[in-house]
C-alpha positions as CSV (number, residue, x, y, z in Angstrom):
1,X,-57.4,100.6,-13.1
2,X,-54.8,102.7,-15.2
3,X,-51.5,103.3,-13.7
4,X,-49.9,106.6,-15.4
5,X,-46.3,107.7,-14.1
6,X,-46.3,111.4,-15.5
7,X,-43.0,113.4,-16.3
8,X,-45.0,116.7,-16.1
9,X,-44.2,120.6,-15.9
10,X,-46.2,120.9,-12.8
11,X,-47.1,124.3,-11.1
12,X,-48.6,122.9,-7.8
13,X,-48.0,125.1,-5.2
14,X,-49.3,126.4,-2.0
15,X,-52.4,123.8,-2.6
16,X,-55.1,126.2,-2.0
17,X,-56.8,126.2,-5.1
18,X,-59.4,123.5,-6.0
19,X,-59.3,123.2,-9.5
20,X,-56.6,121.5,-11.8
21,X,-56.3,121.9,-15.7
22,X,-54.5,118.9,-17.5
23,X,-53.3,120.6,-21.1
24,X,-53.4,117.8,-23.4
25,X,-52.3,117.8,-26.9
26,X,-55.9,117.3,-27.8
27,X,-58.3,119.2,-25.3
28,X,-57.7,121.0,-22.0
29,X,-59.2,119.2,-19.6
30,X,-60.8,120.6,-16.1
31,X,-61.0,119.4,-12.7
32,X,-62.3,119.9,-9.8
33,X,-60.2,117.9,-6.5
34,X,-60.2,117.6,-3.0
35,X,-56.6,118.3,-2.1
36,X,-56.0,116.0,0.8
37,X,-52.7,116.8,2.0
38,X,-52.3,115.2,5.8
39,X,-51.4,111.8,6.9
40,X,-55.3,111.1,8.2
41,X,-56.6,112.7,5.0
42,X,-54.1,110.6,2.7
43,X,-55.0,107.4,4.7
44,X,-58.6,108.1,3.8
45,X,-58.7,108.9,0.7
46,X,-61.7,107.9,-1.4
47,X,-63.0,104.8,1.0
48,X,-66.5,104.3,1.3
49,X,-67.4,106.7,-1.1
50,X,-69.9,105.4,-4.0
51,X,-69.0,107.9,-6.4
52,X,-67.2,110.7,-8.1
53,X,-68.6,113.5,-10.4
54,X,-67.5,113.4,-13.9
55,X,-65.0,116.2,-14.0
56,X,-64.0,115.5,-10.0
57,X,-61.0,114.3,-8.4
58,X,-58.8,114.1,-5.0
59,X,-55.3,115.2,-5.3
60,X,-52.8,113.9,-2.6
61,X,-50.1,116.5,-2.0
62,X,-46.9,115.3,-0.5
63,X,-44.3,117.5,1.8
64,X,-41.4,115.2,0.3
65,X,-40.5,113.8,-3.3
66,X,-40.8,110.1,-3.1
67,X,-42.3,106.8,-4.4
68,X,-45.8,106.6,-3.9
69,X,-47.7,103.1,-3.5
70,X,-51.5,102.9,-3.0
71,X,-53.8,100.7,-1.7
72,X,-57.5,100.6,-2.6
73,X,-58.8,99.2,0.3
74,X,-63.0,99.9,1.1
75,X,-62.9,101.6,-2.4
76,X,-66.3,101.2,-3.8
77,X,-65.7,102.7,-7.2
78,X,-62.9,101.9,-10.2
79,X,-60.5,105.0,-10.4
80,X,-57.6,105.9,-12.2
81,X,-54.3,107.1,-10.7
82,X,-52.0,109.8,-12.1
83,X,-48.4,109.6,-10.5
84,X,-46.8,113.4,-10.9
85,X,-43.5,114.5,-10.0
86,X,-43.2,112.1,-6.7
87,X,-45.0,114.2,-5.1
88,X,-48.7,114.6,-6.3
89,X,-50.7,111.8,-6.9
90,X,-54.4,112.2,-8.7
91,X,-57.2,109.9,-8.5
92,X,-60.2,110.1,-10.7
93,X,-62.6,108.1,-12.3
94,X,-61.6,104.5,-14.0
95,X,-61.2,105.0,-18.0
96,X,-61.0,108.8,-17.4
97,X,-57.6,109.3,-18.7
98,X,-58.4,106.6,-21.5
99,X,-61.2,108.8,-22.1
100,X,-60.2,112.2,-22.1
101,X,-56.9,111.3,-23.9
102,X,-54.5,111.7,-21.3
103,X,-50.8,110.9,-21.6
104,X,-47.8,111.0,-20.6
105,X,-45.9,114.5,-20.7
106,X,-49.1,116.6,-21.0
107,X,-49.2,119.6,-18.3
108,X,-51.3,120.0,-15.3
109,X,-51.5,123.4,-13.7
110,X,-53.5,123.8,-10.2
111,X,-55.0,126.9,-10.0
């Protein structure tokens, strides 16, 4: 599992939308998230579930700026964690960031 803490220009409000573009300096990358954004929704989060599509995600939106800890409990699958602005975290896939080339100070935009 990859821990990455972004320092990102973020544009994540209103949480309606159910895509999320990561601009990196080498591709732009789409995806599409679950946006789980209340205290039942955040304690479930990916348990029990076997798998994750490619180019899918769940983004946990927070009502306060904070530090986030995890836990991966009854998670079947490896994912990777994006910590953004203390306020949104993004799970996806294990090696996805690796893979897509994702680093620190690239730009995500919900839309």
């Amino acid at each position: 599992m990859i821990f990455l803490f972004f320092v990102l220009l973020t544009v994540l409000s209103g949480c309606s939308a159910d895509n999320v573009i990561i601009y990196s300096k080498d591709t732009d990358i789409s995806i599409n998230v679950e946006i789980v954004d209340t205290n039942a929704e955040r304690a479930r989060g990916l348990m029990f579930r076997e798998s994750l599509c490619g180019n899918c995600g769940m983004l946990f939106a927070f009502d306060d700026l904070d530090y986030r800890s995890f836990w991966m409990k009854n998670t079947l699958m490896p994912l990777d964690i994006i910590f953004i602005d203390a306020r949104y975290v993004l799970e996806v896939n294990g090696g996805f960031t690796k893979e897509n080339n994702i680093n620190v100070g690239d730009k995500l935009v919900l839309r």
